[in-house]
C-alpha positions as CSV (number, residue, x, y, z in Angstrom):
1,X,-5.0,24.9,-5.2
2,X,-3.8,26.5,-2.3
3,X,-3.0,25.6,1.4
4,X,-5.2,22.9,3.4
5,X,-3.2,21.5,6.8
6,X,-5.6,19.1,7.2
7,X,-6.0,17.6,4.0
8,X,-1.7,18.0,4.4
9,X,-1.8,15.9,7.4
10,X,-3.8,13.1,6.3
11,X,-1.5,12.9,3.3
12,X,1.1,12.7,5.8
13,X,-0.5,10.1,8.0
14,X,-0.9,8.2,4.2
15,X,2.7,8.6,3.8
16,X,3.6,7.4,7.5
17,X,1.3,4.1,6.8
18,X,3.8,3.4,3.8
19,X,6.8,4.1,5.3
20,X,6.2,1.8,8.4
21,X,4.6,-0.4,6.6
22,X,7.6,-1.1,4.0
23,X,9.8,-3.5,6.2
24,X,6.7,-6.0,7.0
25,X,7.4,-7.8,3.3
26,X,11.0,-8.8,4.6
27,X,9.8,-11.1,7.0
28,X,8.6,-13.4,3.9
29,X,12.0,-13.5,2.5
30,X,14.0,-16.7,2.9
31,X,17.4,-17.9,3.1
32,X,18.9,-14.3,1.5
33,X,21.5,-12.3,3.4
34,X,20.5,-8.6,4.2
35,X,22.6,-6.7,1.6
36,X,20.8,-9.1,-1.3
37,X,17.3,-7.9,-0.6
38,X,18.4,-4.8,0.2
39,X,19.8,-3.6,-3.0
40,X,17.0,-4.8,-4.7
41,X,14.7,-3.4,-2.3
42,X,17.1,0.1,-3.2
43,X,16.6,-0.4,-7.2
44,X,12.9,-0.4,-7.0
45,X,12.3,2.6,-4.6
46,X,15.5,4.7,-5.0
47,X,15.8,4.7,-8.9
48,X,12.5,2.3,-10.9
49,X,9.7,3.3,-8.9
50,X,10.5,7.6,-8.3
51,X,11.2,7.9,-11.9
52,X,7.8,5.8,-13.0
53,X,5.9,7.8,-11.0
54,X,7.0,11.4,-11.5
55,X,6.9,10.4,-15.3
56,X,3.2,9.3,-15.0
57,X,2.0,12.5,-13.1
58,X,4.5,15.6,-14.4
59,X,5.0,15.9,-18.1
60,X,8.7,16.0,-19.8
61,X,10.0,15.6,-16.2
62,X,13.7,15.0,-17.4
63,X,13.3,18.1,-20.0
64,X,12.6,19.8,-16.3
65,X,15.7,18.5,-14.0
66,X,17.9,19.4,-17.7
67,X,16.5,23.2,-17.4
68,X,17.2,22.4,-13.5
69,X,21.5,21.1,-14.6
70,X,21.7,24.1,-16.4
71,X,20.8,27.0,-13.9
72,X,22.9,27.6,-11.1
73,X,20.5,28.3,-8.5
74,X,18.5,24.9,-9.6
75,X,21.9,22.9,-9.4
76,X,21.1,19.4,-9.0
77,X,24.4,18.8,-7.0
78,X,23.1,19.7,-3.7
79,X,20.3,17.7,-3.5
80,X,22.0,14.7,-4.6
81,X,25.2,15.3,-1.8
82,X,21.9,15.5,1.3
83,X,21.0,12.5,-0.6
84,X,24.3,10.3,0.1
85,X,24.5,11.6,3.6
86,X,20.9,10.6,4.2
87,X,21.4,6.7,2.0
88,X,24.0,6.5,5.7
89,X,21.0,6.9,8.0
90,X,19.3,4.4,5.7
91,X,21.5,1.7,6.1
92,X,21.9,1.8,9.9
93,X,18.5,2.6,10.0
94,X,18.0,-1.0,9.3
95,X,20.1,-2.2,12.1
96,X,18.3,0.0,14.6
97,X,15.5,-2.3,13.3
98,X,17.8,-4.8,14.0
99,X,18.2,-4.4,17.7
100,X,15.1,-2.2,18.6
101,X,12.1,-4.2,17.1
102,X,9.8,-2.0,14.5
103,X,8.0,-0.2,17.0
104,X,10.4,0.7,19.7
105,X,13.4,1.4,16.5
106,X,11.1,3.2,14.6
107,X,10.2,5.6,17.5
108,X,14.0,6.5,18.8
109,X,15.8,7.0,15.2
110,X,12.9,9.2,13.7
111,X,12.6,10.8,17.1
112,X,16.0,12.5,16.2
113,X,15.2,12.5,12.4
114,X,12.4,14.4,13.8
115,X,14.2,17.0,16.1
116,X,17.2,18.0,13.4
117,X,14.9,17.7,10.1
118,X,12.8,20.1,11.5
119,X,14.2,22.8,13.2
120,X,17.4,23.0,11.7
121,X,16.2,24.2,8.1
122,X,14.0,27.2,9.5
123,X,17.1,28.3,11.9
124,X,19.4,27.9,8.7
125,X,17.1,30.3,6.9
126,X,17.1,32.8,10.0
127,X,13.3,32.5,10.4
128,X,12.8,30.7,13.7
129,X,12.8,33.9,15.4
130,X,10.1,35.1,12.9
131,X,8.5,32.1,13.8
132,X,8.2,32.2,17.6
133,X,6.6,35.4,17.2
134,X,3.7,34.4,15.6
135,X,1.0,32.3,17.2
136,X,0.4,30.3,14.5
137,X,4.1,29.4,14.7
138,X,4.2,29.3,18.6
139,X,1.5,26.4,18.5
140,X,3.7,24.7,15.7
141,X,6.4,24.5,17.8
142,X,4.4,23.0,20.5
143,X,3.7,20.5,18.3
144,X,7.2,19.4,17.3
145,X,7.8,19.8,21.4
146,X,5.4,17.5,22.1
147,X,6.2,14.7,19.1
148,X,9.7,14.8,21.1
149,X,7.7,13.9,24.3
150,X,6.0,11.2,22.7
151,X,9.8,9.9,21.6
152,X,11.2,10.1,25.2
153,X,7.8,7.8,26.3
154,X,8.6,5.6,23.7
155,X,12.2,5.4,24.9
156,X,11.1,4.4,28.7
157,X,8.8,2.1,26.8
158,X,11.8,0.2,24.9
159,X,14.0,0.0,28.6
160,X,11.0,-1.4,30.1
161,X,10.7,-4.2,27.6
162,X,14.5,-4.9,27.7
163,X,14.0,-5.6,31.6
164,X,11.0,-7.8,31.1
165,X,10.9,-9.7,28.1
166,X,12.3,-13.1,28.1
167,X,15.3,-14.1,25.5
168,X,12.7,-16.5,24.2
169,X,9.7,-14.4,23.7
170,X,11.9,-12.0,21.7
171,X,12.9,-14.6,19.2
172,X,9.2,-15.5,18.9
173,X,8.5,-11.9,17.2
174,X,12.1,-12.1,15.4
175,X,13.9,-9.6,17.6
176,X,16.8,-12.2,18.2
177,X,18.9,-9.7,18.4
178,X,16.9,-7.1,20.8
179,X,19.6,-5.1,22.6
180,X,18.4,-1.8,24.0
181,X,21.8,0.0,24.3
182,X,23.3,-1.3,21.2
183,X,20.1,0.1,19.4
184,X,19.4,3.2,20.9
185,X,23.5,3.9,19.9
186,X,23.0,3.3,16.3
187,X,19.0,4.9,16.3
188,X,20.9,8.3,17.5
189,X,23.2,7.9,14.9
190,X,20.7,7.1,11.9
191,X,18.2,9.5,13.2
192,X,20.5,12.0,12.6
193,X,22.0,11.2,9.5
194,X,18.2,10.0,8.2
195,X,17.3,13.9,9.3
196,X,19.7,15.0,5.8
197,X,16.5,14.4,3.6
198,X,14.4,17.2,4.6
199,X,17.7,19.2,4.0
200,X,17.8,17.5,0.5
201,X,13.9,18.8,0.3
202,X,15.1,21.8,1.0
203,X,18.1,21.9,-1.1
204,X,15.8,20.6,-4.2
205,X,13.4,23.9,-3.8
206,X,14.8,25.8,-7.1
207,X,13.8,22.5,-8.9
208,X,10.4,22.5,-7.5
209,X,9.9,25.6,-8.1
210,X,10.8,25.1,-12.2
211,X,8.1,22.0,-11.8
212,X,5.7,24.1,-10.5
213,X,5.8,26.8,-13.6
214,X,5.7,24.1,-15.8
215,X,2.3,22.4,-14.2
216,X,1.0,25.9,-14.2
217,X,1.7,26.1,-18.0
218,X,-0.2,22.5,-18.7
219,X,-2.8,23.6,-16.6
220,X,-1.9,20.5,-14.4
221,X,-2.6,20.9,-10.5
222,X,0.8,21.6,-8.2
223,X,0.3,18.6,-6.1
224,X,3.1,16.5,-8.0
225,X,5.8,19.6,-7.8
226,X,8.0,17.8,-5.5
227,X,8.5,14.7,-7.4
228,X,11.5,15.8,-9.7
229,X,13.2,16.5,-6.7
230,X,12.4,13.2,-5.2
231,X,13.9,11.8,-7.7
232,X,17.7,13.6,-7.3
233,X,17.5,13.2,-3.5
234,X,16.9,9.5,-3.9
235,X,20.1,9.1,-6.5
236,X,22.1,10.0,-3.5
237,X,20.5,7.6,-1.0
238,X,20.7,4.7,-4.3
239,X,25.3,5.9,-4.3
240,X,25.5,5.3,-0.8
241,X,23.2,2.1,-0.4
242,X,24.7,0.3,-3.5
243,X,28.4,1.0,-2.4
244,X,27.7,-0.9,0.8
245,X,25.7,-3.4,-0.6
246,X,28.3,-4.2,-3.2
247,X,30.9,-4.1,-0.5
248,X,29.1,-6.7,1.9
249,X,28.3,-8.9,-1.7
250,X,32.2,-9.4,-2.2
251,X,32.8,-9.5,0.9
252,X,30.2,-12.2,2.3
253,X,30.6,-13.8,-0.9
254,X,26.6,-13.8,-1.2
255,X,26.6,-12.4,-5.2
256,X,25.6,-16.4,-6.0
257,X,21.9,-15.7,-4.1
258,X,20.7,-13.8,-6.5
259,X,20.4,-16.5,-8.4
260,X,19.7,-18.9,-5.5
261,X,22.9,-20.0,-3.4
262,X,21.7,-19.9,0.2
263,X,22.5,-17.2,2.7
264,X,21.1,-16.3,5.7
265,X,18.4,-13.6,7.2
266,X,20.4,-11.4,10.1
267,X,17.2,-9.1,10.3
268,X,15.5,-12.1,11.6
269,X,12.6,-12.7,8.9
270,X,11.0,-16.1,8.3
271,X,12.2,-17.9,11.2
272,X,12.1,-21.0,11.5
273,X,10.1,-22.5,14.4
274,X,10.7,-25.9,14.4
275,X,8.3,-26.7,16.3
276,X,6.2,-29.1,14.2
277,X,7.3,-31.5,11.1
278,X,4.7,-28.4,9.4
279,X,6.8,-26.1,9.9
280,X,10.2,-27.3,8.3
281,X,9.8,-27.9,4.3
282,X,13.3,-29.4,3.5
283,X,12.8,-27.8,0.2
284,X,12.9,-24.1,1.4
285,X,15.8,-24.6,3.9
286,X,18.0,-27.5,2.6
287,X,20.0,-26.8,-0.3
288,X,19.6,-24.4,-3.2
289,X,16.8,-21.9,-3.1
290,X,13.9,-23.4,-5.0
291,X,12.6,-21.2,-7.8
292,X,9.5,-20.3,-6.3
293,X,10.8,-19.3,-2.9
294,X,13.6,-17.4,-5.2
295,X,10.5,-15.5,-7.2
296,X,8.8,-14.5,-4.0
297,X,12.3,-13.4,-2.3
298,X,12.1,-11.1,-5.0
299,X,8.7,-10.2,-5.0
300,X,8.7,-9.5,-1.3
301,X,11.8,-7.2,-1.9
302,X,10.9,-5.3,-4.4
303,X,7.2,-5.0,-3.1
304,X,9.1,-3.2,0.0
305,X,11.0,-0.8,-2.2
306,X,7.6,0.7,-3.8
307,X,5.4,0.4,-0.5
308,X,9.0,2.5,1.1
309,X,8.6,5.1,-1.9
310,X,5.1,5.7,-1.3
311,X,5.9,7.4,2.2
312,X,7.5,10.3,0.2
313,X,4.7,10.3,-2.9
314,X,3.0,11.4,-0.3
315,X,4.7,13.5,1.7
316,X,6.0,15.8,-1.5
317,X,1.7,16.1,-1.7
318,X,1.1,17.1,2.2
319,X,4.1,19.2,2.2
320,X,2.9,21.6,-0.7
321,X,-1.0,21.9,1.1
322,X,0.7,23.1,4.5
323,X,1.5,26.7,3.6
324,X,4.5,28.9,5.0
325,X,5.2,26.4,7.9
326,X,6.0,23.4,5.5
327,X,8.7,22.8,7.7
328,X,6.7,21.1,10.1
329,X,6.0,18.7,7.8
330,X,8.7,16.6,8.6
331,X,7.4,16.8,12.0
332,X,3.6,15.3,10.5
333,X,5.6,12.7,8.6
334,X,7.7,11.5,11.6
335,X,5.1,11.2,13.8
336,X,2.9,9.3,11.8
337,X,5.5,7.1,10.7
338,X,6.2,6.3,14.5
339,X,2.4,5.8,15.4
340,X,2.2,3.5,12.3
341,X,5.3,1.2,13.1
342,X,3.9,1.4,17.2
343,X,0.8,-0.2,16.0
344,X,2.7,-2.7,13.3
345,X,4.7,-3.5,16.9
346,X,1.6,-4.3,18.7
347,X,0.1,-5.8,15.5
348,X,3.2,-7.9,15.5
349,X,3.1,-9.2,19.1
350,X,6.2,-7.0,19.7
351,X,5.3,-6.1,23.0
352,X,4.2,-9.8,24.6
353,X,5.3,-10.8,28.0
354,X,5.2,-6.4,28.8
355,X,3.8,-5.2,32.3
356,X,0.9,-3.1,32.5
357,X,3.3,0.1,33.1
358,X,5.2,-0.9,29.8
359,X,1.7,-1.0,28.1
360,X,0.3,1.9,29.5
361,X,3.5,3.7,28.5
362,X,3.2,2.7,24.8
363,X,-0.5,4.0,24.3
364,X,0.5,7.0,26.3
365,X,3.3,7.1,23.3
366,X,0.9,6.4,20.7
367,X,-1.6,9.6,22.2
368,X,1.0,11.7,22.2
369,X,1.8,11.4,18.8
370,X,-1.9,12.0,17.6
371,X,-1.6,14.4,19.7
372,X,1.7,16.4,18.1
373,X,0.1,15.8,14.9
374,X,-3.3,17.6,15.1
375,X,-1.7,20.5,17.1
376,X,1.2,21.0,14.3
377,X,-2.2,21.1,11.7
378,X,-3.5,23.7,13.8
379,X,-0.7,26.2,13.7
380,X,-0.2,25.6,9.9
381,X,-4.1,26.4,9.8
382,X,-4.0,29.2,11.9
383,X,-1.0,31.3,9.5
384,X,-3.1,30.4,6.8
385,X,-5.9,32.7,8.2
386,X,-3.0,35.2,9.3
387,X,-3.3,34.5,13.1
């Protein structure tokens, strides 16, 4: 099969759905520290559910990354080294949640995962002045230009809440901790670090590339070419995520929850109200974790590791239908993560108690974003017809 943008982007808007989707099942978990659901949430879409998958839809796929170990220019080293630096911008990623709320975290970190995923490969490879030249690559561009736009309304959005909001109405929505300059501190900071995956993409090309002979052989379409290298990158992120898990488990003394000590919920999920005798069941907050609340804990957890993979099943699929300027497809998948988690937010009640302005300013976010994604589709399309 060859290039198609547009099927690319709505694979991308499929993988955006997934990704900012993948955080709503930890709002169901009870009574668990952070670093307990999140290492299992890590084994599930870091190491069980990437390796399923890639064995389901490429055949011998371990024969593959072998042939990959043993050729230099396929070296699985590289990939896996993007992949640790990126597991950083994971982990505070989820404290930008923290202090930001879905919507308004979502849109600052990946803003800058945006900006340094996608125009620091191409200027790497010495082709962004290639690219300028072109008018395919000009409108491209735009498009990235204008996703940052839709990051800096977003911003003003988030300042505007902090200003308005009550300390009450935040706890409501589970932003207890909503602090606008403490999150947009750490966002920077995981943005960038989060923006070492498309680098790890990159890095993992030589492996694709030995998938994609081998598909060719079996007569098996292309589409799942990327997912070997999915699963190197994501051995990285699993070092980096279980060393600080492990770390906070000794330290915090919490190894006993897994099999159901209490802890407690720092991200904020399944609050307790209060309000009425309804909403306090003695048996889920007094105590021991009972077994069922323990099952779902790790339902919940390990139902947000696969829904989290799923961004990148279907990313590695919209990357390879966007021709030469697959670079921008970490622009597409940004984006549409952002418009996703901006309408989780609003979904969520994220943005009660707001002013008209601070409204007005989010949809103006959410257009923009649309926006960046249809024009990025449009210059993809246009080199495929050599304009």
């Amino acid at each position: 099969m060859g290039p198609n943008p547009f099927i690319g982007v709505i694979y991308h808007w499929l993988g955006g759905l997934a990704s900012a989707s993948n955080f709503i099942p930890f709002r169901g978990i009870k009574r668990w520290s952070w670093e307990v659901y999140w290492i299992i949430q890590g084994v599930a879409a870091w190491l069980i559910t990437p390796t399923l998958i890639a064995s389901i839809f490429v055949p011998h796929v371990f024969t593959i990354l072998g042939e990959a170990h043993r050729s230099g220019d396929a070296s699985l080293m590289w990939p896996i080294i993007m992949g640790i630096l990126w597991g950083v911008g994971g982990l505070t990623f989820g404290l930008a949640i923290r202090y930001l709320g879905l919507g308004l975290g979502y849109a600052i970190a990946l803003g800058f995962c945006t900006a340094f995923g996608t125009l620091i490969p191409p200027i790497y490879d010495h082709q962004m002045m290639a690219i300028l030249h072109e008018r395919s690559g000009q409108v491209t561009v735009l498009g990235v230009l204008i996703t940052l736009l839709a990051i800096a309304v977003s911003g003003a959005a988030g300042a505007s809440k902090e200003r308005e909001v009550t300390e009450e109405e935040k706890a409501e929505t589970g932003e207890r901790d909503f602090s606008f300059g403490k999150g947009l501190a750490v966002a920077v900071f995981a943005g960038i670090m989060s923006s070492f995956f498309a680098f790890g993409l990159r890095a993992g090309q030589p492996i694709h590339d030995i998938t994609r002979k081998h598909l060719e052989a079996a007569h098996i379409t292309d589409l799942w070419s990327n997912l070997p290298v999915l699963i190197v990158v994501l051995w990285g992120g699993f070092v980096t995520n279980f060393i600080w898990s492990a770390v906070l488990i000794v330290r915090n003394r919490s190894l006993g929850q897994f099999a159901g000590a209490p802890g407690v919920n720092p991200m904020g999920t399944a609050p307790v109200t209060g309000d009425t005798l309804v909403d306090f069941d003695p048996r889920d907050y007094l105590g021991r974790i009972s077994g069922s609340v323990l099952l779902r804990n790790y339902i919940f957890a390990a139902m947000a590791g696969v829904i989290w993979y799923f961004q990148f099943f279907f990313y590695s699929m919209g990357e390879t239908r966007m021709g030469k300027y697959n670079f921008a497809s970490w622009t597409l998948h940004m984006a549409s993560i952002i418009l996703f988690a901006n309408l989780w937010g609003i979904a969520l009640k994220e943005w009660r108690g707001t002013s008209k302005r601070t409204r007005v300013l989010v949809a103006c976010g959410l257009i923009l974003l649309v926006t960046s994604s249809v024009v990025v589709g449009l210059g993809s399309y246009l080199k495929v017809k050599g304009m």
